[in-house]
N, C-alpha and C positions, 0 to 999 in steps of 0.2 A: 439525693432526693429524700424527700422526710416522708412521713407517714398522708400525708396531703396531698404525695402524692397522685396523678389522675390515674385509673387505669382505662386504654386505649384499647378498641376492639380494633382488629384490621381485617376486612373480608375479602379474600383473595391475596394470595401467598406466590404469586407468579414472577415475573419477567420485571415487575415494578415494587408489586407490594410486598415483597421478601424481604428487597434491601430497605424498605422506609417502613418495615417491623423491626428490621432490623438495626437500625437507626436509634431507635426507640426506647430498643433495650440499649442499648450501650448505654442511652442517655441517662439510665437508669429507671423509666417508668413502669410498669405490669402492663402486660399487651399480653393479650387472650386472642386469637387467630380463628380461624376457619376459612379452608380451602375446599372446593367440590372434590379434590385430589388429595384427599389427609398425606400420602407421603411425601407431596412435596412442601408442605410443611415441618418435616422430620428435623431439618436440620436448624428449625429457630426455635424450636422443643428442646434441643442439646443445647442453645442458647440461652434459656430461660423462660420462652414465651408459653400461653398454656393454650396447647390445643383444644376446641370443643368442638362437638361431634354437630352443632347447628349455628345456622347465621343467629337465632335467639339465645342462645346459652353462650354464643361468644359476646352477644351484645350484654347478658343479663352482670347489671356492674358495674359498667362498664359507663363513664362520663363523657369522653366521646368516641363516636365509631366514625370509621373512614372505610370506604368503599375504593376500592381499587379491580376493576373487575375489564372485563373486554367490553361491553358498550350496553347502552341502558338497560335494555332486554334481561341481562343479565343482573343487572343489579335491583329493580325492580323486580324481580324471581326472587332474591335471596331478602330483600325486604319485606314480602307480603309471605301472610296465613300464619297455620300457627306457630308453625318453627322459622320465621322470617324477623329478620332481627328487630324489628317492630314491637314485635308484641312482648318484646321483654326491655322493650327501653321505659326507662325511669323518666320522671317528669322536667328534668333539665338535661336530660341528654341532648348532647350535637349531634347532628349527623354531619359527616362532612365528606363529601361526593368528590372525589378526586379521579376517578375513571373517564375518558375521553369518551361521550355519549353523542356529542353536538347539541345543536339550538335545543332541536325540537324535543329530544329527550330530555334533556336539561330542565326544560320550562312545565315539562309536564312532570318529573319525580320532585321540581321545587311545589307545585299544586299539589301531588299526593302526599309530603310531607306535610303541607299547610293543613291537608283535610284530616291527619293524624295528630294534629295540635304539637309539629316536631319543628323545631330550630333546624333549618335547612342552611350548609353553608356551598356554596358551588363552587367549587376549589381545583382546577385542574392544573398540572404542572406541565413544565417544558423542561425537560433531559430526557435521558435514556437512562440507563441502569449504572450505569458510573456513575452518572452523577446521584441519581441516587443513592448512590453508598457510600459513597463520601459524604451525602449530605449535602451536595448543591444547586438543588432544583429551583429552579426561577417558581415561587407558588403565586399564581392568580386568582384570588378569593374574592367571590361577593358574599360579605356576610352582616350581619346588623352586626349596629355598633356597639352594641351592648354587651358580643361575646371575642369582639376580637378582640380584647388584652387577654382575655381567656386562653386563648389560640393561639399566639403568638408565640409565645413560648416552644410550642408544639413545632408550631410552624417553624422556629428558628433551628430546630434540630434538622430537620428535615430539608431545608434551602437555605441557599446564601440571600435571599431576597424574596418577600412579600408583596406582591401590587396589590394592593385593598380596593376594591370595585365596590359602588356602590347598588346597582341593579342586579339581583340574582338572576342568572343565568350570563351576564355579563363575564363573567370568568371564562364558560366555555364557549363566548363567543369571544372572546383573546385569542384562546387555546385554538380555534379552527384558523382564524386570522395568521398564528406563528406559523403555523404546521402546513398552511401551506406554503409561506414561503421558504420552508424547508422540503420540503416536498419537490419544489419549481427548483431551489439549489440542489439539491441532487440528482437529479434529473439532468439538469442544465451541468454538473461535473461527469457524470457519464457520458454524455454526447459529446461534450468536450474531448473529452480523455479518450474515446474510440476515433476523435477526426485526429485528435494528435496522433495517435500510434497509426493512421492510414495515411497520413503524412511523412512516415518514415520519423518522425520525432522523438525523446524521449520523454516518457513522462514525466520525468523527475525535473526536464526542463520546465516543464507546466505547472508540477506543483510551486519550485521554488521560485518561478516568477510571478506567480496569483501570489505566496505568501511575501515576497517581498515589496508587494506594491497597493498602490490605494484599493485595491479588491479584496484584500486579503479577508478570510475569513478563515476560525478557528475549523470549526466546522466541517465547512467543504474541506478544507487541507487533509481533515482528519477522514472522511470520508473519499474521498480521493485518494489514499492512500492505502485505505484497505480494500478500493477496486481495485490497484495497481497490483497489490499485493493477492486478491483471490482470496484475501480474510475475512469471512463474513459470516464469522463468530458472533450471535444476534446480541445487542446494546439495542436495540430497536428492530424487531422484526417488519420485515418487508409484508405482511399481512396487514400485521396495526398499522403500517404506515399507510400502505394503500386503502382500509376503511376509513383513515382518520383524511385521506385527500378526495374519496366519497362522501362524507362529513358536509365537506369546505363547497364541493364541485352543490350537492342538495340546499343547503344555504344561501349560496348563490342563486343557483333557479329559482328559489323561494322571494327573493328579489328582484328577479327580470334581469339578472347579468351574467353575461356569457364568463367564464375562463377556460380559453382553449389550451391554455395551457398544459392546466390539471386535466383535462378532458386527454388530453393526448397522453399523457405517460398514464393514468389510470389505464389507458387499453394497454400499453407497451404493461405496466406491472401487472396485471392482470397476466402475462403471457410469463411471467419472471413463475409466477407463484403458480401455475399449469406446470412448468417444468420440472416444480420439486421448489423452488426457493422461497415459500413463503415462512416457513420458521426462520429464517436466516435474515443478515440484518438488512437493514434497508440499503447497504451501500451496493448487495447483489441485483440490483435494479438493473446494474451495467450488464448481465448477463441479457437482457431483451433485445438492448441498444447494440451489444457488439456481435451478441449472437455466440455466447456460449453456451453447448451441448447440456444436457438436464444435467442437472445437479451434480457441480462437483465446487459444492462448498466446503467450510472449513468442519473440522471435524470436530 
């Protein structure tokens, strides 16, 4: 990298935005952080990234900032007053909103950016935290055309692939659209996987015949596999999943269309994360379905 350098602000240091600070740096950029939890920051400080003590002092310098946070609520908090990374952004700063908010927050931080005179780009990703750290998030971005060669770049560290969207808030209605058909697949390998084992079956017959045949999906195979196994070491906690199929289920209504789908495993995960398993990954969803004792996830 030369001195042209951009330096990158990242707000929220968690579950996503650790490994795509961390990302960052390798790539070689200055990324300035701020977490509501400074020590779980600590270990992209021994990385090179530079801690600051506000969402404004991490923003102030910084050419663009990315929000990575639990859902609008939260990111609109660390944007507004006077330590909100707002009031210290320069006059060609991005923002670029990568946090799963849905529609409705979505549509309204792309207006409070517009009433800030701020380049708004809506940019939410589809992986979990592997892929995040490798770097291969699918990015869905609605942003004018004027900053995405800008971004791109950025974006290339970050995922193996950019969908460019033309309508803001278009991204985060991609992102509710994937998630829930992730959401209905894991769901749908759980119930599967509790009739096979009450079948007297093995599972491993189930996996290797979804993986050998026109169903196959990476995915499910991989999440079916860590039900089989009771690993549910979080890549995707079972909370964020279940808010992000609340998201999809509010969106819906907001349209006049039923999915009983997501309406039906929203109550079962709902009962997952009463028992103890909402930090855990989404694949402990099986503990509703088969009816595993409170928590004895992975450690």
């Amino acid at each position: 990298m030369t001195a042209a350098t951009p330096t990158i602000a990242v707000l929220g240091t968690g579950t996503m935005g650790a490994p795509i600070a961390r990302d960052l740096l390798r790539a070689g950029y200055r990324v300035q952080v701020w977490n509501r939890t400074p020590k779980k920051a600590a270990s992209l400080v021994a990385e090179g990234a530079q801690l600051k003590s506000s969402p404004a002092k991490a923003a102030a310098g910084a050419e663009v900032l990315i929000t990575m946070l639990t859902d609008g609520l939260a990111v609109k908090s660390v944007m507004s007053g006077p330590a909100g990374a707002l009031a210290a952004f320069g006059p060609d700063t991005i923002w670029v909103q990568m946090s799963t908010v849905g529609v409705e927050w979505s549509d309204h931080l792309a207006e409070f950016a517009s009433r800030h005179g701020v380049t708004f780009v809506d940019a939410p990703v589809s992986g979990s935290s592997q892929p995040a750290a490798e770097g291969q998030l699918l990015i869905m971005a609605a942003a004018p055309a004027a900053v995405r060669s800008h971004l791109q770049p950025i974006f290339d560290v970050l995922g193996r692939r950019t969908v460019w969207l033309e309508r803001v808030g278009d991204g985060s209605r991609l992102k509710l659209v994937i998630n829930n058909w992730m959401v209905v697949m894991v769901e749908g390998m759980a119930e599967t996987l509790s009739l096979t084992t009450a079948l007297g079956l093995k599972a491993d017959f189930l996996l290797d015949t979804i993986a050998d045949g026109p169903m196959a999906s990476d995915y499910a195979i991989a999440k079916g596999a860590a039900m089989v196994d009771r690993n549910f070491v979080p890549g995707f906690p079972l909370r964020h999943a279940t808010k992000d199929a609340a998201l999809a289920l509010r969106a819906a209504q907001l349209h006049q269309l039923q999915l009983p789908l997501t309406a039906a495993l929203l109550a079962r995960w709902h009962e997952a994360i009463a028992d103890g398993y909402g930090d855990d990954d989404i694949a402990s969803a099986i503990t509703a379905t088969c009816g595993l004792p409170r928590h004895q996830a992975s450690a």
